[in-house]
N, C-alpha and C positions, 0 to 999 in steps of 0.2 A: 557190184557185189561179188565176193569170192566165197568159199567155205573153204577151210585148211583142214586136211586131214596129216595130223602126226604120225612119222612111222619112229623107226627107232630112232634114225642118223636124222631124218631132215624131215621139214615139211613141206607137203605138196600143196597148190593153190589151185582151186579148179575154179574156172568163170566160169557163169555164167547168164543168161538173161533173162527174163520175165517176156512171153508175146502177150502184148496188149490187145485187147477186144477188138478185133478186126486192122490189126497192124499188119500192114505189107511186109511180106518175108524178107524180100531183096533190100528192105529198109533195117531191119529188126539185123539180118548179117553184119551189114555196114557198121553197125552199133557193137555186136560181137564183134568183129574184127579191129574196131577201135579202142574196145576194153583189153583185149588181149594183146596187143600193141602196145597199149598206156603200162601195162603191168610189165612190160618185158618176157612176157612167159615164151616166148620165139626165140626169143635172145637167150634165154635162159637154157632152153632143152637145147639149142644148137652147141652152146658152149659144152655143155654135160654129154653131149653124144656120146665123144671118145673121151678114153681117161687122157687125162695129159697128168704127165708126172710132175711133182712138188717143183722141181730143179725148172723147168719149164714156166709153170707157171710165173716163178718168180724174175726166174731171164726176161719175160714178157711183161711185165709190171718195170721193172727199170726201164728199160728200153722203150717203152712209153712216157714215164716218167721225165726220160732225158729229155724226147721228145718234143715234150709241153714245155721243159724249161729252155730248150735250144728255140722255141717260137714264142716265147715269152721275152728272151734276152733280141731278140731280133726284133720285135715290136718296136721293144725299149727304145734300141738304138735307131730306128728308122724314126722315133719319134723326136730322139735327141738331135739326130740330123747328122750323127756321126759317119 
C-alpha cells in the first residue's frame, strides 16, 4: 500500500506497512524492504539525486537503446549459426 501526495511538478509515493498483532519487527522490515524495492523508490531517489541535464539524459537512453539492439542482433546471429 502506498499514499501519493501531489505537489506541483510530481508526485511523491510513500510506503508503507501495517505491524500486525504481535508480528516480529525483523520480519515486518523484510516486508518494508521488499515493498520498497518492488516500487522502485531506491531506484528512483538515486536517479533524481543530482540534476542531470536534458542533453545527458537523452545521450544515455540511445546508448542503451544501441545496446539492446547490438545484443539482440548477436542473439539472432549466434542463433542462425552465422
Amino acid at each position: 500500500m502506498d499514499y501519493s501526495i501531489c505537489t506541483q511538478r510530481e508526485v511523491i509515493h510513500i510506503a508503507y506497512i501495517r505491524l500486525d498483532e504481535g508480528e516480529n519487527l525483523e520480519k515486518a522490515i523484510k516486508r518494508f524492504k521488499r515493498m520498497v524495492e518492488k516500487e522502485g523508490i531506491i531506484r528512483e531517489w538515486k536517479k533524481r539525486e543530482y540534476f542531470e541535464k536534458p542533453s545527458t539524459i537523452k545521450n544515455r537512453k540511445q546508448k542503451s537503446l544501441q545496446r539492446k539492439l547490438m545484443k539482440k542482433t548477436r542473439k539472432l546471429q549466434t542463433v542462425k549459426g552465422y
